[in-house]
ROSE-4610 file (N, C-alpha, C; in Angstrom, 1 decimal, always signed):
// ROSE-4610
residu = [X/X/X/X/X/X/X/X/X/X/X/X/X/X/X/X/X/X/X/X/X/X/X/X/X/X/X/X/X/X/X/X/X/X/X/X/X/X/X/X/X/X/X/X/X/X/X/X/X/X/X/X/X/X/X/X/X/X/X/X/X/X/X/X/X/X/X/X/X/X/X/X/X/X/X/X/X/X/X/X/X/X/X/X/X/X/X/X/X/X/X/X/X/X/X/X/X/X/X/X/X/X/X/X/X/X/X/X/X/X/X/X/X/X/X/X/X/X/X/X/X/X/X/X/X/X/X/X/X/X/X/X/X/X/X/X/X/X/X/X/X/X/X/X/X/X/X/X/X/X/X/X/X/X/X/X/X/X/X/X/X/X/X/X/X/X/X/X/X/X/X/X/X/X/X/X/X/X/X/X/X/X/X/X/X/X/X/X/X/X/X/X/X/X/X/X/X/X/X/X/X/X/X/X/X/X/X/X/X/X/X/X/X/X/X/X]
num = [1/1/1/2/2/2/3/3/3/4/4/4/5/5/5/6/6/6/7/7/7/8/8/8/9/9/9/10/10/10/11/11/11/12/12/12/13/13/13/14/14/14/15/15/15/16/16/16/17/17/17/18/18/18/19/19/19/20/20/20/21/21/21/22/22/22/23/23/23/24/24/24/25/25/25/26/26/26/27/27/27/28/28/28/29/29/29/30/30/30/31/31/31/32/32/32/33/33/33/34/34/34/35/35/35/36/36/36/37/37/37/38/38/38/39/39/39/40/40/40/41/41/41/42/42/42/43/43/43/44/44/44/45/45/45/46/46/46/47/47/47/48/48/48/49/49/49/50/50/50/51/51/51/52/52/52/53/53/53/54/54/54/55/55/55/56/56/56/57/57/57/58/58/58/59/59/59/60/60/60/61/61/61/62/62/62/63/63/63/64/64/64/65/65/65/66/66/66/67/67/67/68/68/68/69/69/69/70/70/70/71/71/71/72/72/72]
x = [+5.0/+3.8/+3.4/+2.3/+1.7/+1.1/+0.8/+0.1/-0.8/-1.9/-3.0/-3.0/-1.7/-1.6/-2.3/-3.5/-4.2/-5.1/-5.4/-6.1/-5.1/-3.9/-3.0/-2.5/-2.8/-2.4/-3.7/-5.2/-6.2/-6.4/-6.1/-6.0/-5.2/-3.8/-2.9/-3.2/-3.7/-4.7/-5.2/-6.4/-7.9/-7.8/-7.1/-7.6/-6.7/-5.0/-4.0/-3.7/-4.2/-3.9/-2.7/-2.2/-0.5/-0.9/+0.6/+0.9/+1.2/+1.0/+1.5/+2.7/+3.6/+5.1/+5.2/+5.0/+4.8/+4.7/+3.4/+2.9/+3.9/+4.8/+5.6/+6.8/+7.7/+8.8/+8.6/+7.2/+7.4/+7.5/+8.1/+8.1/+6.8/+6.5/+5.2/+5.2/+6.0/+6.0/+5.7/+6.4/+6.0/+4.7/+4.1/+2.4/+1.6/+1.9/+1.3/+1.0/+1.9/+2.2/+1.2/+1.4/+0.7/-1.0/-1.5/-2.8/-3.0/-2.2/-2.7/-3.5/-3.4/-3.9/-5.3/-5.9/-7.3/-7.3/-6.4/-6.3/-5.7/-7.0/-6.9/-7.2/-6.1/-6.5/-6.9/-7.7/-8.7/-7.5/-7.4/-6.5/-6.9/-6.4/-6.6/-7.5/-8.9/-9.5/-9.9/-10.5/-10.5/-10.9/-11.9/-11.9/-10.6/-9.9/-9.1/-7.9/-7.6/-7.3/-7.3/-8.4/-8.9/-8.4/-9.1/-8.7/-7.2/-6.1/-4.9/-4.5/-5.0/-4.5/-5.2/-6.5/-6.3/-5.6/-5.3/-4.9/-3.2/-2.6/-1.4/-1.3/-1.8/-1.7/-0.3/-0.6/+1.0/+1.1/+2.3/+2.7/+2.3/+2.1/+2.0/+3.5/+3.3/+4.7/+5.5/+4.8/+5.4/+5.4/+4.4/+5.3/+6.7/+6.9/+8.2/+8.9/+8.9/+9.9/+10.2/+9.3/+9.1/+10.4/+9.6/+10.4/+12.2/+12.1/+13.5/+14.5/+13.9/+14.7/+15.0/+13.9/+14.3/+15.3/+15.8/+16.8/+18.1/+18.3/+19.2/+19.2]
y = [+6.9/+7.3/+6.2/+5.7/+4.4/+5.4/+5.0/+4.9/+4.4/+4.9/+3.9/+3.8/+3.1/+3.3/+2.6/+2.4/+2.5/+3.2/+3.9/+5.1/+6.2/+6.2/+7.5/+6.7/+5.6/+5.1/+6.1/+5.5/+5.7/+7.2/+7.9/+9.7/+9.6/+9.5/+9.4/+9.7/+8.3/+8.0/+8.8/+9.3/+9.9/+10.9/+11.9/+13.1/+13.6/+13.4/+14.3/+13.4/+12.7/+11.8/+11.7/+11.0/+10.5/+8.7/+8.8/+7.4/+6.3/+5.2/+4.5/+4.7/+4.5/+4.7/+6.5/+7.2/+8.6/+8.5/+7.8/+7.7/+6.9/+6.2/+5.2/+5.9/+6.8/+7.5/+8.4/+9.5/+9.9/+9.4/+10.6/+10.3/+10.6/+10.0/+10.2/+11.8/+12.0/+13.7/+14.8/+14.0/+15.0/+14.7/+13.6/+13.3/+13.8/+13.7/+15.0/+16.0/+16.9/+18.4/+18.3/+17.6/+17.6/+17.4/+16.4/+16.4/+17.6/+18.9/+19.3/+19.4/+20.6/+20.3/+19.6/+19.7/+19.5/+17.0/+16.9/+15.9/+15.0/+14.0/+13.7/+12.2/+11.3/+9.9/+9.0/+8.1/+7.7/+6.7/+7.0/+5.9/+4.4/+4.1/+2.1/+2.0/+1.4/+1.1/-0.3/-1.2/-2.2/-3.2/-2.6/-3.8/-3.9/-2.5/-2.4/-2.9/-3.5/-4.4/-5.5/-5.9/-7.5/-8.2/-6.9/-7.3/-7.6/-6.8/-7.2/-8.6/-8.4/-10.0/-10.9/-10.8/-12.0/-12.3/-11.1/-10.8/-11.4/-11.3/-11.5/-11.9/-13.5/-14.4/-14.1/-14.4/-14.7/-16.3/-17.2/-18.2/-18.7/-20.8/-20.8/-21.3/-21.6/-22.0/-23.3/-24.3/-25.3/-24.8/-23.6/-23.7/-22.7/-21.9/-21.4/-22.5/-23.5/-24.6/-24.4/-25.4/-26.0/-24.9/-24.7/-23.0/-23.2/-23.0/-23.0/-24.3/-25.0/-26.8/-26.3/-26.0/-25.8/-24.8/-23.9/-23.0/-23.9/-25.2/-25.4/-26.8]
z = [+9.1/+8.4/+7.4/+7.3/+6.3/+5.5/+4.4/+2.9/+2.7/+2.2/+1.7/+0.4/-0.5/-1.7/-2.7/-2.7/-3.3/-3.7/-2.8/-2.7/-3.7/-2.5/-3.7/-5.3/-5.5/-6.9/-7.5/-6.8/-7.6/-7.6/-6.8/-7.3/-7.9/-8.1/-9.1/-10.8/-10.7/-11.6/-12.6/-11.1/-12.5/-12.0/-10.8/-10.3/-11.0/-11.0/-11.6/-12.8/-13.3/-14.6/-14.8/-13.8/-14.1/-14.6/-15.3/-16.2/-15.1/-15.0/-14.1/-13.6/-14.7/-14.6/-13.8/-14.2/-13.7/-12.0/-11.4/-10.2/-9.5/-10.0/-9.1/-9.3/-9.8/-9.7/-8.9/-8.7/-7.7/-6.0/-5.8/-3.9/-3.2/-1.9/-1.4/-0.9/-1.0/-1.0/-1.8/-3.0/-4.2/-4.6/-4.2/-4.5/-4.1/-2.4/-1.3/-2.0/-2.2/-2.9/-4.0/-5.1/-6.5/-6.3/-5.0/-4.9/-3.9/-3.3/-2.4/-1.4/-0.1/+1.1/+1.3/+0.3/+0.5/+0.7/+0.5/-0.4/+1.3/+1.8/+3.1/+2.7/+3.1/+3.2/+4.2/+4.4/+5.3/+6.1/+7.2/+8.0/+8.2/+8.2/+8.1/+9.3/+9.2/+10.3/+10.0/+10.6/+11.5/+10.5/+9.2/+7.8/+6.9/+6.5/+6.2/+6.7/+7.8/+8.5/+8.3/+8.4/+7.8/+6.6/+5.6/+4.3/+4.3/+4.7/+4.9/+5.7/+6.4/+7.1/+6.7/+5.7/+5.0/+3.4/+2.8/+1.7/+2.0/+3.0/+3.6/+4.8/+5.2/+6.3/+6.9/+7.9/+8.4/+8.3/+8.2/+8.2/+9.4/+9.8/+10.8/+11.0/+12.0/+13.4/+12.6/+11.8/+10.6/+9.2/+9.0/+7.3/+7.6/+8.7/+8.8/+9.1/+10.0/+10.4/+8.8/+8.1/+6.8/+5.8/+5.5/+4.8/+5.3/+6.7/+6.9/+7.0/+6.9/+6.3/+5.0/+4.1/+2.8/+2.2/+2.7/+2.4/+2.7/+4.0/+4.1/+3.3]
């Protein structure tokens, strides 16, 4: 199961007014329960996507070489 946790940060947040600290000791379970059934997050589609693989490249084929010379 994925998370759209920004989304459940941002209910967190302002719908149930939890503290930062509050919202990250809970489990994604007990967060479930506290926003109840009504409380439906939007599955990752195809921008939401994007934005991740550019927010988080993958490496290419030389900065891993690279990368891994350097550890040794």
């Amino acid at each position: 199961m994925r998370f759209d946790w920004a989304e459940l940060l941002r209910l967190g947040l302002t719908r149930l007014r939890l503290s930062p600290q509050a919202f990250w000791a809970l489990t994604p379970v007990e967060l479930m329960l506290m926003l109840g059934p009504e409380a439906r997050l939007r599955p990752l589609d195809k921008t939401g996507l994007q934005a991740l693989l550019e927010a988080y490249p993958d490496a290419t084929a030389r900065e891993k070489n690279e990368e891994h010379h350097e550890r040794f």
